[in-house]
PDB file of N, CA, C, O and CB in Angstrom:
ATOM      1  N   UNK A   1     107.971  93.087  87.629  1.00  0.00           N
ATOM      2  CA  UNK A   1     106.889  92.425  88.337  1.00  0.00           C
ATOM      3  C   UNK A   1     106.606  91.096  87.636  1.00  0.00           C
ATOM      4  O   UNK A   1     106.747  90.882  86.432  1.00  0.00           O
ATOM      5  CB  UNK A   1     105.610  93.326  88.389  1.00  0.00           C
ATOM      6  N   UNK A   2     106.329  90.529  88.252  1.00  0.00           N
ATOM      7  CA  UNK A   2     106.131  88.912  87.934  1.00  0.00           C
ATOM      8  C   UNK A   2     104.628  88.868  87.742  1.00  0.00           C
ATOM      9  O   UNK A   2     103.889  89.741  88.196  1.00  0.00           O
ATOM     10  CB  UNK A   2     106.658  87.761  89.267  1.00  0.00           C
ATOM     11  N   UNK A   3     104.136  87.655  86.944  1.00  0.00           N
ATOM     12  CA  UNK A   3     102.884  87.601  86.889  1.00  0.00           C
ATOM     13  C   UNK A   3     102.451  86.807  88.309  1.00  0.00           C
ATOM     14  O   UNK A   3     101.226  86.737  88.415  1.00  0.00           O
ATOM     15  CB  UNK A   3     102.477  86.949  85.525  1.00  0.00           C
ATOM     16  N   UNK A   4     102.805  86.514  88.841  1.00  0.00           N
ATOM     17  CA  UNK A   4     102.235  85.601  90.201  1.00  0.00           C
ATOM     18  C   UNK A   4     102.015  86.931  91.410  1.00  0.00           C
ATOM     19  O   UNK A   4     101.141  86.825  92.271  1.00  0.00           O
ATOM     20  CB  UNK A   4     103.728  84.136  90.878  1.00  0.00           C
ATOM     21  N   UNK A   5     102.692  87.844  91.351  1.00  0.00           N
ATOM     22  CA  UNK A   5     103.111  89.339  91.618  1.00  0.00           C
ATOM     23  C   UNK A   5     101.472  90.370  90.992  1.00  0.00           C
ATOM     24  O   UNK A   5     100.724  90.932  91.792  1.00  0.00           O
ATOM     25  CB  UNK A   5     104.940  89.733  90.429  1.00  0.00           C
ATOM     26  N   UNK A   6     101.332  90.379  89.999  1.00  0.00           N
ATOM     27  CA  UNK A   6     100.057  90.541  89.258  1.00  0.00           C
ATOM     28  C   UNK A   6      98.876  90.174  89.769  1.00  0.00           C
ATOM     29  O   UNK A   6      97.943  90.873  90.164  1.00  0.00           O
ATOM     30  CB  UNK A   6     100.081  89.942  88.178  1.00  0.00           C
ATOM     31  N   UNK A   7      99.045  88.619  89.710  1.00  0.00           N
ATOM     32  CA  UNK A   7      97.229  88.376  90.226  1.00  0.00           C
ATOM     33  C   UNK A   7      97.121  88.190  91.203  1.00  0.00           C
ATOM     34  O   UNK A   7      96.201  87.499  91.641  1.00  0.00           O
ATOM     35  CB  UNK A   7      96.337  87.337  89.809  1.00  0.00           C
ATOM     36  N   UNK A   8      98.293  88.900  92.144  1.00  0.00           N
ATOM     37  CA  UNK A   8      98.054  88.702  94.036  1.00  0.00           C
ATOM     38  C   UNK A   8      97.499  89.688  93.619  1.00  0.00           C
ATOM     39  O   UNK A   8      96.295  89.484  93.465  1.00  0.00           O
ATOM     40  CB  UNK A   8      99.257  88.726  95.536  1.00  0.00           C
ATOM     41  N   UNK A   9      98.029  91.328  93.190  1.00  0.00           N
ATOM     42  CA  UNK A   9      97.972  92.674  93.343  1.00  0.00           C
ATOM     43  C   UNK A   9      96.174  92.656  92.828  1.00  0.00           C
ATOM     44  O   UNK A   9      95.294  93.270  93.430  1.00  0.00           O
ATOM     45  CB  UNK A   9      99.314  93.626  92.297  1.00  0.00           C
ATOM     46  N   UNK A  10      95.958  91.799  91.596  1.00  0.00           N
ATOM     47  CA  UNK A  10      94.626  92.129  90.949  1.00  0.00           C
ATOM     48  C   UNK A  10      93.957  91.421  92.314  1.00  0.00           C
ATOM     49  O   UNK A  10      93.123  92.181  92.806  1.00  0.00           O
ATOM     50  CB  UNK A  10      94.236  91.386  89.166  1.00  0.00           C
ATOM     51  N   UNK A  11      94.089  90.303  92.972  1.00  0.00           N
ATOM     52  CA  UNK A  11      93.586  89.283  94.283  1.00  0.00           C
ATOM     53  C   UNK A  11      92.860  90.185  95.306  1.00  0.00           C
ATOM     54  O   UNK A  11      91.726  90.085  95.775  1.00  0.00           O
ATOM     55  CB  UNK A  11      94.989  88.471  95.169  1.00  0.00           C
ATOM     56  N   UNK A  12      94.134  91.373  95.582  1.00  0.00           N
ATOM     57  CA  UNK A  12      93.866  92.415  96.573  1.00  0.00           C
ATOM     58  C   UNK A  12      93.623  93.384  96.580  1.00  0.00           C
ATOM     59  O   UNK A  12      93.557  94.011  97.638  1.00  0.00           O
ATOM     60  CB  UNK A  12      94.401  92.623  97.135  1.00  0.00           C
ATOM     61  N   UNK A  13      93.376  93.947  95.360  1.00  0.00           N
ATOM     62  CA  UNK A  13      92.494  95.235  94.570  1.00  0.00           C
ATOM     63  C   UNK A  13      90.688  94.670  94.770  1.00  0.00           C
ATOM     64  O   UNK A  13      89.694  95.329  95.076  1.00  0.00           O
ATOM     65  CB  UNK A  13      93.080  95.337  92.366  1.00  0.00           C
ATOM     66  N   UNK A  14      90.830  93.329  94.475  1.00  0.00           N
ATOM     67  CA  UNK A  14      89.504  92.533  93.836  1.00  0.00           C
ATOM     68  C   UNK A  14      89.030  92.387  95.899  1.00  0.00           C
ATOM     69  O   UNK A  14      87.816  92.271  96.061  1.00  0.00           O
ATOM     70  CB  UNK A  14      90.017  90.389  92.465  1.00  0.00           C
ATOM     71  N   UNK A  15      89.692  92.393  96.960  1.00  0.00           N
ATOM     72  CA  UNK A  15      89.083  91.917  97.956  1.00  0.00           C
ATOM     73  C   UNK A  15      88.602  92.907  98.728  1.00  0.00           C
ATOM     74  O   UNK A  15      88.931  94.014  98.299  1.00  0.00           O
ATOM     75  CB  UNK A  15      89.786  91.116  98.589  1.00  0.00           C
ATOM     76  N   UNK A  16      87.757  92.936  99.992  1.00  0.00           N
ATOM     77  CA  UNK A  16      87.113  93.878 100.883  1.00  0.00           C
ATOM     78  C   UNK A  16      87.963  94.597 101.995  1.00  0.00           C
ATOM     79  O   UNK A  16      87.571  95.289 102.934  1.00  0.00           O
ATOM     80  CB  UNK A  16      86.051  93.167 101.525  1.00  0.00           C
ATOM     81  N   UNK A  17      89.655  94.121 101.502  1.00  0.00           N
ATOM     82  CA  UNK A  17      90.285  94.475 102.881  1.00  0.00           C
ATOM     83  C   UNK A  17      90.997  96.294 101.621  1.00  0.00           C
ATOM     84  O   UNK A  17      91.296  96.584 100.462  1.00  0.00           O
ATOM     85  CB  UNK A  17      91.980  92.658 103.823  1.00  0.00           C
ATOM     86  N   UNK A  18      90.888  96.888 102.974  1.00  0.00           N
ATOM     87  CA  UNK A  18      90.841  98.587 102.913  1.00  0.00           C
ATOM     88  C   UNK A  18      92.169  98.723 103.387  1.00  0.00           C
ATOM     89  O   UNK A  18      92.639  97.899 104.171  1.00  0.00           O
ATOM     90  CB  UNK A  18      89.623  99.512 103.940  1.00  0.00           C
ATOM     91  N   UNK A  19      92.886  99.815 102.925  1.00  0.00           N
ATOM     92  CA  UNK A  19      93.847 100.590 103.324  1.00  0.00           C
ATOM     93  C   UNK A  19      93.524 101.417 104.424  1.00  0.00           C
ATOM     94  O   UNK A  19      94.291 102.159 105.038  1.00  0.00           O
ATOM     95  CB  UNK A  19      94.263 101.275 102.348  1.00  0.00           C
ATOM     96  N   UNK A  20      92.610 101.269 104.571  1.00  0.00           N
ATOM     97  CA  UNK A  20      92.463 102.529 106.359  1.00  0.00           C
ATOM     98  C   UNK A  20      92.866 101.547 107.412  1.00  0.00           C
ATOM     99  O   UNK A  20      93.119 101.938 108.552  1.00  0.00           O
ATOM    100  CB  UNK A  20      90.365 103.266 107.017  1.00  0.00           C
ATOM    101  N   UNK A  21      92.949 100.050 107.010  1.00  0.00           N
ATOM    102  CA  UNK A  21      92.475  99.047 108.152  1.00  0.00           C
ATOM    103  C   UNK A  21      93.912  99.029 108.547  1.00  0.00           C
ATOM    104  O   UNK A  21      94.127  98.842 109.745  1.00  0.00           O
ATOM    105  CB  UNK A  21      91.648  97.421 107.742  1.00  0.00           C
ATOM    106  N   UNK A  22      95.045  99.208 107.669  1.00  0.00           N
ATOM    107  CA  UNK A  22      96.475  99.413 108.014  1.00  0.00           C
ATOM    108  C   UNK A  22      96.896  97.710 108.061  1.00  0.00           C
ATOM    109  O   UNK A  22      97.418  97.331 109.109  1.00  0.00           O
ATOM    110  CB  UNK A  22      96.711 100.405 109.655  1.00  0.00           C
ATOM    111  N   UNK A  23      96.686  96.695 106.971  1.00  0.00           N
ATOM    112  CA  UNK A  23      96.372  95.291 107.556  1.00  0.00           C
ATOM    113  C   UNK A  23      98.033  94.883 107.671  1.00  0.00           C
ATOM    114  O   UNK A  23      99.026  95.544 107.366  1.00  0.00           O
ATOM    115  CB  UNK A  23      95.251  94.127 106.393  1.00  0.00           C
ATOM    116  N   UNK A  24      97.921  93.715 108.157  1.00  0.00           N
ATOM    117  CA  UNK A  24      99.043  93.303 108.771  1.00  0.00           C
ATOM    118  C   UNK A  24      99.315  92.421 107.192  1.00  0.00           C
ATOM    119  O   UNK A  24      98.625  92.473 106.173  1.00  0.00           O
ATOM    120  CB  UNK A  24      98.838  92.416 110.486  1.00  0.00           C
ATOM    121  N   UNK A  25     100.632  91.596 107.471  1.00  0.00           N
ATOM    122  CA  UNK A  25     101.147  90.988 105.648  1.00  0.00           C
ATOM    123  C   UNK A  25      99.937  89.881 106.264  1.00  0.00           C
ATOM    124  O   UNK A  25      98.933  89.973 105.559  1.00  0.00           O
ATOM    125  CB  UNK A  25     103.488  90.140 105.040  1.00  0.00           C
ATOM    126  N   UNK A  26      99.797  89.056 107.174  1.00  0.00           N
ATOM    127  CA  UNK A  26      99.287  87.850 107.447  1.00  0.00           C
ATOM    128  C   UNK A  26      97.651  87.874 106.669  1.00  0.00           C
ATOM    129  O   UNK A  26      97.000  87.132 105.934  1.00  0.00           O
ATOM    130  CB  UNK A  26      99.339  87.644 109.179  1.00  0.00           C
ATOM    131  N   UNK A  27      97.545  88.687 107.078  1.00  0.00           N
ATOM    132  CA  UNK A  27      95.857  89.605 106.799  1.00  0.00           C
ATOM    133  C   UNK A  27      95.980  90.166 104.868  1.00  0.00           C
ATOM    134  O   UNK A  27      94.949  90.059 104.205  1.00  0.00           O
ATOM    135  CB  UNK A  27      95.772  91.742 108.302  1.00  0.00           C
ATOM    136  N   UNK A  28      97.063  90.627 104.287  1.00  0.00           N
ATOM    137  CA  UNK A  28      97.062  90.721 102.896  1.00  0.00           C
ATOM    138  C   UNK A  28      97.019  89.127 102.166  1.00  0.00           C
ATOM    139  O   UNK A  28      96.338  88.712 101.228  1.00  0.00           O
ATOM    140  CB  UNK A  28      98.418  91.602 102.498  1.00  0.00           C
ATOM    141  N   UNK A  29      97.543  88.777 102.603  1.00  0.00           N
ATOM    142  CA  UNK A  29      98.053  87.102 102.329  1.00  0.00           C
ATOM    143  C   UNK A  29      96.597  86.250 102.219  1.00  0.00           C
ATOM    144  O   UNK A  29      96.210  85.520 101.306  1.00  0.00           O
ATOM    145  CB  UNK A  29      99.158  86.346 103.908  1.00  0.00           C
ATOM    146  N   UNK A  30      96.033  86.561 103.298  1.00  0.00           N
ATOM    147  CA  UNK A  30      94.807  85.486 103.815  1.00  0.00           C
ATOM    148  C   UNK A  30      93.423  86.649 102.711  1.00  0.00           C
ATOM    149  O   UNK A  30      92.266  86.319 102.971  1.00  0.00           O
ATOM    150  CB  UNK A  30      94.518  85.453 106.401  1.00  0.00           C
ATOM    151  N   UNK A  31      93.478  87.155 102.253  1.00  0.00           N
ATOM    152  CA  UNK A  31      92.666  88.581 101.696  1.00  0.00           C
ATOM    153  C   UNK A  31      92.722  87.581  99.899  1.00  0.00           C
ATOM    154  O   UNK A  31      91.766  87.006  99.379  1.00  0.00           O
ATOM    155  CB  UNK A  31      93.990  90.800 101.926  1.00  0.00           C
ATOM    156  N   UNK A  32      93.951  87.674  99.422  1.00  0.00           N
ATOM    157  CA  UNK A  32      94.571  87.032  98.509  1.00  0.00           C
ATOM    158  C   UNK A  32      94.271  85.715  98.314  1.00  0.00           C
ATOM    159  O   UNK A  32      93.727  85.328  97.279  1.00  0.00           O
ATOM    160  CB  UNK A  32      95.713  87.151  98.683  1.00  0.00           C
ATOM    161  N   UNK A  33      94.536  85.081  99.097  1.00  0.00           N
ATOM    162  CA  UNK A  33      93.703  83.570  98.971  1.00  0.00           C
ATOM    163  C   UNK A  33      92.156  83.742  98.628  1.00  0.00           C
ATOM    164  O   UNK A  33      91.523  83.396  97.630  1.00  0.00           O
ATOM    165  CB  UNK A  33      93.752  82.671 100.531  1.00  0.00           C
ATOM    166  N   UNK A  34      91.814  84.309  99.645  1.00  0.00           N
ATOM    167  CA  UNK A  34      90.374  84.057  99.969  1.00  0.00           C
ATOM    168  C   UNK A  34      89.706  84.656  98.748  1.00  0.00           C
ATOM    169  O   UNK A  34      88.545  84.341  98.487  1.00  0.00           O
ATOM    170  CB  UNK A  34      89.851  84.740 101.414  1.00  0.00           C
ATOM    171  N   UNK A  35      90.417  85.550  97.948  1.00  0.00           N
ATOM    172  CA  UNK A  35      89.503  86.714  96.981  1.00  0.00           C
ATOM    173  C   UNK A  35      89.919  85.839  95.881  1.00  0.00           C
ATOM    174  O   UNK A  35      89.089  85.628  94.996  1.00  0.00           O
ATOM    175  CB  UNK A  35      90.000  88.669  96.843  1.00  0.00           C
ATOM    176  N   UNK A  36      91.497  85.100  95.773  1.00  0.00           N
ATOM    177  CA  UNK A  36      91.466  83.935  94.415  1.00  0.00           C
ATOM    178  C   UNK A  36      90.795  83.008  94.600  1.00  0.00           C
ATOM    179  O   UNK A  36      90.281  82.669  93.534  1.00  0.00           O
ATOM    180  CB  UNK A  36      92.671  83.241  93.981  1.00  0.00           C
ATOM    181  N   UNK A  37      90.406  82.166  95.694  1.00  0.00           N
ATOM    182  CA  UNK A  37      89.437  81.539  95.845  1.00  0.00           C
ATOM    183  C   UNK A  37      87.542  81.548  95.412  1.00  0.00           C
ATOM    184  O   UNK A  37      86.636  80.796  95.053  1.00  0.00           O
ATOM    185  CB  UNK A  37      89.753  81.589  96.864  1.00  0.00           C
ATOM    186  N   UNK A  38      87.756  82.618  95.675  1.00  0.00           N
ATOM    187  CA  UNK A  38      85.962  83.312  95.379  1.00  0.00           C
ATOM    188  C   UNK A  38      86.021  83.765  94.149  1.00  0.00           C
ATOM    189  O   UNK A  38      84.956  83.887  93.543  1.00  0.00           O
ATOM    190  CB  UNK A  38      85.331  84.758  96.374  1.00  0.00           C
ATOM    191  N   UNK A  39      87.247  84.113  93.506  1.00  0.00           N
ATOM    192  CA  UNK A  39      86.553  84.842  92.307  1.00  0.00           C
ATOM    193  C   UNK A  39      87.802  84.237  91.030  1.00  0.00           C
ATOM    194  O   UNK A  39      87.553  84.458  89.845  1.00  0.00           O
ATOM    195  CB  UNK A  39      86.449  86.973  92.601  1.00  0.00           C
ATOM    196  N   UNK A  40      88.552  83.802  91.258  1.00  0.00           N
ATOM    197  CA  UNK A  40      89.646  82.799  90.191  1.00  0.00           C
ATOM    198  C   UNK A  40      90.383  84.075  90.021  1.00  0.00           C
ATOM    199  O   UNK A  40      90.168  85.166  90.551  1.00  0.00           O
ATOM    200  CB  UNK A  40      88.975  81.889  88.433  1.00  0.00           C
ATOM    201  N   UNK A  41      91.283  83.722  89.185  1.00  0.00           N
ATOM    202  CA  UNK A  41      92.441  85.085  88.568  1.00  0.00           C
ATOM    203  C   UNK A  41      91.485  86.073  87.494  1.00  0.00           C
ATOM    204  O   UNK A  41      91.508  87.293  87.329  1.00  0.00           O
ATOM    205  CB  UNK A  41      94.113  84.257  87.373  1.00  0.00           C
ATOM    206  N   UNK A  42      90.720  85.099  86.904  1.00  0.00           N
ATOM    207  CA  UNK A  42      89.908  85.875  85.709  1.00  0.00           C
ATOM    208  C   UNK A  42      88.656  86.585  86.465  1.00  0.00           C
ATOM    209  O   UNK A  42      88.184  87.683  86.170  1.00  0.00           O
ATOM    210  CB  UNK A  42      89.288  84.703  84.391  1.00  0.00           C
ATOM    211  N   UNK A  43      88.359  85.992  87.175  1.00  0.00           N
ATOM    212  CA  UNK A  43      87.226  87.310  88.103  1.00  0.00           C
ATOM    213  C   UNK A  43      87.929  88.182  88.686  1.00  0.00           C
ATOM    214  O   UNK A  43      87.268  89.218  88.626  1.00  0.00           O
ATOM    215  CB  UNK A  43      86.226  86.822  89.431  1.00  0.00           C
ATOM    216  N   UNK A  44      89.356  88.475  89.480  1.00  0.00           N
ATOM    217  CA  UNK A  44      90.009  89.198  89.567  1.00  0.00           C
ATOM    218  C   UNK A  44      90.331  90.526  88.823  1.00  0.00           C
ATOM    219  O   UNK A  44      90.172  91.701  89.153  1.00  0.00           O
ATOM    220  CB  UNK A  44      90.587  88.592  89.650  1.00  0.00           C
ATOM    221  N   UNK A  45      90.819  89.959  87.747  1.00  0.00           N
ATOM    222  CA  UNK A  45      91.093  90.929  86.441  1.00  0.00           C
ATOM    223  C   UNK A  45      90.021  91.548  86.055  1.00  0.00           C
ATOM    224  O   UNK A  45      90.080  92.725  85.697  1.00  0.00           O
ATOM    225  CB  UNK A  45      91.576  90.268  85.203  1.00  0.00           C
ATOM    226  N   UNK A  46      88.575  90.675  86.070  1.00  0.00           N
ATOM    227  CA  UNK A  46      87.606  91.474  85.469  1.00  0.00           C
ATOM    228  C   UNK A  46      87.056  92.912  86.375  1.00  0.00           C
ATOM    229  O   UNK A  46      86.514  93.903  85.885  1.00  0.00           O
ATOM    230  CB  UNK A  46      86.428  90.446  85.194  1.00  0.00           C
ATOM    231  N   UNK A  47      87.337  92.702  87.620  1.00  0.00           N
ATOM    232  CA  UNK A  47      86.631  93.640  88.829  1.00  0.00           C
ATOM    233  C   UNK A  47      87.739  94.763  88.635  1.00  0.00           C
ATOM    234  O   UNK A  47      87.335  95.921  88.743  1.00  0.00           O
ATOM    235  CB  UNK A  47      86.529  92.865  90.688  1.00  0.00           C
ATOM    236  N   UNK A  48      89.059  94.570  88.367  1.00  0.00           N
ATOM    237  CA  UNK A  48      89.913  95.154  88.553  1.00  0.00           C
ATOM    238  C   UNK A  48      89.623  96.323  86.704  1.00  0.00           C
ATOM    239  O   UNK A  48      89.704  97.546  86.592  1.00  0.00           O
ATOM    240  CB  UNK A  48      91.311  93.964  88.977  1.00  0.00           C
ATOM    241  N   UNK A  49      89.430  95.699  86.048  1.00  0.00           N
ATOM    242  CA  UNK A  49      89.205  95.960  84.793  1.00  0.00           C
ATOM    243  C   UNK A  49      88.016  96.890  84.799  1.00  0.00           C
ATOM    244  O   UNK A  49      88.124  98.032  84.354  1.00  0.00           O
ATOM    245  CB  UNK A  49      89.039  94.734  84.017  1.00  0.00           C
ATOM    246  N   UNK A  50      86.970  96.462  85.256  1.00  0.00           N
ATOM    247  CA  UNK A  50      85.271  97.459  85.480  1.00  0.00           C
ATOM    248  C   UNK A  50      85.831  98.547  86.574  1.00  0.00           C
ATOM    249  O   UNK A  50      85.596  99.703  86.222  1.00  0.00           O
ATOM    250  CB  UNK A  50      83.510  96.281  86.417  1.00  0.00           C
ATOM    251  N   UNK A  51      86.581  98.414  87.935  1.00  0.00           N
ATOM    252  CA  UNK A  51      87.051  99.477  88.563  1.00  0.00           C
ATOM    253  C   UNK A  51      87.864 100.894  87.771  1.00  0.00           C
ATOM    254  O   UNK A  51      88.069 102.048  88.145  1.00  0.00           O
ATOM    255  CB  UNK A  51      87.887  98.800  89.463  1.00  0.00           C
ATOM    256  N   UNK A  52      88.122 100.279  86.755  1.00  0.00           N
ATOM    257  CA  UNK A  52      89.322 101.185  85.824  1.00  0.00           C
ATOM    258  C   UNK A  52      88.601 101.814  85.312  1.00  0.00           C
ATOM    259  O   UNK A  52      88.675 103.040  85.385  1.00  0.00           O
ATOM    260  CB  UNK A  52      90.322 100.610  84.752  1.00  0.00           C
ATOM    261  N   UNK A  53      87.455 101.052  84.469  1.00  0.00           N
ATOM    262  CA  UNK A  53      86.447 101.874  83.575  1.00  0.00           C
ATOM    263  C   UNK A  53      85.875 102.904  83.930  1.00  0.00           C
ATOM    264  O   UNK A  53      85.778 103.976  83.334  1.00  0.00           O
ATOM    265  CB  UNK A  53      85.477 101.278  83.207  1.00  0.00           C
ATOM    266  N   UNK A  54      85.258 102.412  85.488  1.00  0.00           N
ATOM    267  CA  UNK A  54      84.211 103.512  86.081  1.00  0.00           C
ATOM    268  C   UNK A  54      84.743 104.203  86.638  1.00  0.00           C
ATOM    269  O   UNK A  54      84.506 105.328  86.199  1.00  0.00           O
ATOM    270  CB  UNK A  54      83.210 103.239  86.879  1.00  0.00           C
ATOM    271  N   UNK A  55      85.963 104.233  88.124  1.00  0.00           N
ATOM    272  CA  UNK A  55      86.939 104.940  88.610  1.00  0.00           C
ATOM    273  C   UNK A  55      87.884 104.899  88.260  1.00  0.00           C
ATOM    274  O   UNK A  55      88.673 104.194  88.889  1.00  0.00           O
ATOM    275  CB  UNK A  55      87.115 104.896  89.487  1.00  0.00           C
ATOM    276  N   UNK A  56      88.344 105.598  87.103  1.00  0.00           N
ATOM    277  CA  UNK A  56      89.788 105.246  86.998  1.00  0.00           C
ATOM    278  C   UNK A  56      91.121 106.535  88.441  1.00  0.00           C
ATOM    279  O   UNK A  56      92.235 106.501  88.962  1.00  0.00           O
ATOM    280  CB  UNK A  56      90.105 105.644  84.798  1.00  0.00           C
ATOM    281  N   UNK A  57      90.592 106.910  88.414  1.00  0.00           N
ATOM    282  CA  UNK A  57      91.335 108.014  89.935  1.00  0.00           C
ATOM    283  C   UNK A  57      91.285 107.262  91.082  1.00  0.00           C
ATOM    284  O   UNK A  57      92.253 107.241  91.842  1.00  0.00           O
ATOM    285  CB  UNK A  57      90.381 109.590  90.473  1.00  0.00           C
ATOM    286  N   UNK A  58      90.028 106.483  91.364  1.00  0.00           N
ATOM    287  CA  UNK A  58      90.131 105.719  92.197  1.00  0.00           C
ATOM    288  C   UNK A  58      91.267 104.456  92.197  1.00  0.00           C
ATOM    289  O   UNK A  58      92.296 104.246  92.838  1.00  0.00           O
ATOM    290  CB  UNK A  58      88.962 105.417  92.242  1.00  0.00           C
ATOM    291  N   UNK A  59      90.598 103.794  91.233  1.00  0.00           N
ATOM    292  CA  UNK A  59      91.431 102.674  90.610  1.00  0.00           C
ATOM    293  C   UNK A  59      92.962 102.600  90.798  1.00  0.00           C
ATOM    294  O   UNK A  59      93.547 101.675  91.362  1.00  0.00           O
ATOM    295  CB  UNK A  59      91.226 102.726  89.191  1.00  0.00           C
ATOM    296  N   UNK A  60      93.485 103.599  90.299  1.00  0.00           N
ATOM    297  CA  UNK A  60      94.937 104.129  90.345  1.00  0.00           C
ATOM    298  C   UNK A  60      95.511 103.742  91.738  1.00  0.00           C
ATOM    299  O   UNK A  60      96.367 102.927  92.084  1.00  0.00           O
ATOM    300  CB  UNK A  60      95.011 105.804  90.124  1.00  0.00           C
ATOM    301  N   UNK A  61      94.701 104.651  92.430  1.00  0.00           N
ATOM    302  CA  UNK A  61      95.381 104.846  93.755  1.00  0.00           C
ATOM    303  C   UNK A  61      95.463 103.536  94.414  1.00  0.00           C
ATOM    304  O   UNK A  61      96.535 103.358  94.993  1.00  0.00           O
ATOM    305  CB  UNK A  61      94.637 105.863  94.681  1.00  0.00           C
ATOM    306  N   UNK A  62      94.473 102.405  94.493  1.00  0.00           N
ATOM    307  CA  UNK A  62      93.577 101.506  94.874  1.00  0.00           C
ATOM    308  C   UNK A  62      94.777 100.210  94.696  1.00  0.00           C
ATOM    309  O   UNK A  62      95.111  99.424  95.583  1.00  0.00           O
ATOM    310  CB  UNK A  62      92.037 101.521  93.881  1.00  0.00           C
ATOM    311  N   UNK A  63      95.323 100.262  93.204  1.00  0.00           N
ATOM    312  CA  UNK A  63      96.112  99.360  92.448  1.00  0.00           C
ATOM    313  C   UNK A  63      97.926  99.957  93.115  1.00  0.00           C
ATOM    314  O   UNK A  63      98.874  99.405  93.674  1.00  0.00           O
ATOM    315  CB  UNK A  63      95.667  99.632  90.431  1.00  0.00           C
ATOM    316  N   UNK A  64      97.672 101.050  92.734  1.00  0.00           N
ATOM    317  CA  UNK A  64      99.462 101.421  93.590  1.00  0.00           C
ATOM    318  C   UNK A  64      99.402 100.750  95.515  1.00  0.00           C
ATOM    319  O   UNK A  64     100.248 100.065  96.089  1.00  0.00           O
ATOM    320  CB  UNK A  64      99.760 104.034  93.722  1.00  0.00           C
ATOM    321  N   UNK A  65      98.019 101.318  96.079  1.00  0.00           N
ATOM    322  CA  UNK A  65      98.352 100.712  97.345  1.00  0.00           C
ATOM    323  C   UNK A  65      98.992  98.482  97.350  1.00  0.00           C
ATOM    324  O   UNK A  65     100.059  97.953  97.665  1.00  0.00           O
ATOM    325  CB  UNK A  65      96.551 101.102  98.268  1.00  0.00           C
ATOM    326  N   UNK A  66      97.688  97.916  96.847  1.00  0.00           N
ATOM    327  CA  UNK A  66      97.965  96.850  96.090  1.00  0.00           C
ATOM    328  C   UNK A  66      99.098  96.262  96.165  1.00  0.00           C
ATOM    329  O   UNK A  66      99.557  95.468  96.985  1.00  0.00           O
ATOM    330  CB  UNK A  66      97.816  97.075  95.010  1.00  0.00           C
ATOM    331  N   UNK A  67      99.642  96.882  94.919  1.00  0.00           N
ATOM    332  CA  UNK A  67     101.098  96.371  94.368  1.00  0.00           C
ATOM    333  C   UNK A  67     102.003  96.798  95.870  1.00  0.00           C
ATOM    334  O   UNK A  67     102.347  95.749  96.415  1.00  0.00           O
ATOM    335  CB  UNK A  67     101.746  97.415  92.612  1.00  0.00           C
ATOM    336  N   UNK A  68     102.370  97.770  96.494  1.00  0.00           N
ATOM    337  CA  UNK A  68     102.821  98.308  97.826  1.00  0.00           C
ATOM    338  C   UNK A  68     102.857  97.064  98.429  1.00  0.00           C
ATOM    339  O   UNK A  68     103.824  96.302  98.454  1.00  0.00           O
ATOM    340  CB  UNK A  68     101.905  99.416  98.596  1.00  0.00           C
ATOM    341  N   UNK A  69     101.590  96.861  98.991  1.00  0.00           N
ATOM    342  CA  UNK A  69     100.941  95.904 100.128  1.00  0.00           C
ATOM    343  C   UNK A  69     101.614  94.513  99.272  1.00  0.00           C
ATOM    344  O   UNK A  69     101.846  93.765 100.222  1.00  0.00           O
ATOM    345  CB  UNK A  69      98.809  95.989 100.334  1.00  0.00           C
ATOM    346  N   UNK A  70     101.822  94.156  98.676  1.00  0.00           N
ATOM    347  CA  UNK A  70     102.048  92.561  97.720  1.00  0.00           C
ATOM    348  C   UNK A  70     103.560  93.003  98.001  1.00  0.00           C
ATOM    349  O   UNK A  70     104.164  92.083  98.554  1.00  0.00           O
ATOM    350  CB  UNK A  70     101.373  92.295  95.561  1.00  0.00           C
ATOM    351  N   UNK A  71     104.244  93.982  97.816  1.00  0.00           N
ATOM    352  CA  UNK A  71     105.509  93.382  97.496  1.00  0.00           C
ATOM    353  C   UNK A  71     106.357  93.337  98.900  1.00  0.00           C
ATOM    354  O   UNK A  71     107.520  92.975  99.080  1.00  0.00           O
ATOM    355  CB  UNK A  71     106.268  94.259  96.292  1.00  0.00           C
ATOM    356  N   UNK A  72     105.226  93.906  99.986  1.00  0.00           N
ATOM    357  CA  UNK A  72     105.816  94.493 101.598  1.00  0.00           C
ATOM    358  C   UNK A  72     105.496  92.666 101.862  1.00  0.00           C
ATOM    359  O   UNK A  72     106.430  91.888 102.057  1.00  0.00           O
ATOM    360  CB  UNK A  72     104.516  96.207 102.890  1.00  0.00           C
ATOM    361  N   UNK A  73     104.244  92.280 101.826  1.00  0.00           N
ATOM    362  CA  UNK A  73     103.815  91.030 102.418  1.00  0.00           C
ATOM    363  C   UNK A  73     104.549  89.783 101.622  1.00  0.00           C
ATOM    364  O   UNK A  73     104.896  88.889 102.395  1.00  0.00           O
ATOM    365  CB  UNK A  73     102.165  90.940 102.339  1.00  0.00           C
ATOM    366  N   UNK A  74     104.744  89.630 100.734  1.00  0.00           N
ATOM    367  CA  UNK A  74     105.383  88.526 100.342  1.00  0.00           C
ATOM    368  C   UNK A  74     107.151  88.702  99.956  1.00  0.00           C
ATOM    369  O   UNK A  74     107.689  87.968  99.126  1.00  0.00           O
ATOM    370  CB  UNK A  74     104.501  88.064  99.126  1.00  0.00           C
ATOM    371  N   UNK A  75     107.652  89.430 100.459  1.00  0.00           N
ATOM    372  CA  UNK A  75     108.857  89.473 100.682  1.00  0.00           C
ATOM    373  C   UNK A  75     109.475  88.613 100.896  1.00  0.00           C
ATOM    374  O   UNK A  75     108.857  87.941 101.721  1.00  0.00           O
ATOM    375  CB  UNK A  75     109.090  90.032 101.312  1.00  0.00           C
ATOM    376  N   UNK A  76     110.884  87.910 100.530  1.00  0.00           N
ATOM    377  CA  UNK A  76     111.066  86.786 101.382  1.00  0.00           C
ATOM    378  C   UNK A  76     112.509  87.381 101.998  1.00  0.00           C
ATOM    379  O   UNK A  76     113.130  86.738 102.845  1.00  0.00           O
ATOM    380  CB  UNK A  76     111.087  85.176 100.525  1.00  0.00           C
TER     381      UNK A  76
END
């Protein structure tokens, strides 16, 4: 995994878009911007970091969908 690979995955852990929503790559992509935009790479990491602390069961699952969703949507 690449670090650019990383702070999409922390980008889209850190944003409001859900795995129930089934999102399309266009919709992971635009999730990713918008959540590095609002919160930088280092607010990223930190949400992703406090999620671990408090849920880490959650967290887990949360971060595997993530990484999934990042490597389906930016495929080339």
């Amino acid at each position: 995994m690449s670090t650019r690979e990383a702070v999409r995955a922390d980008a889209l852990f850190a944003s409001c878009l859900q795995a129930s929503q089934r999102p399309a790559d266009t919709d992971v992509r635009a999730a990713v911007v918008d959540t590095l935009g609002r919160l930088g790479e280092t607010g990223c990491a930190g949400e992703v970091a406090v999620e671990f602390g408090d849920h880490p069961e959650y967290a887990a699952h949360r971060m595997t969908w993530a990484l999934d969703m990042i490597d389906r949507s930016y495929r080339d």
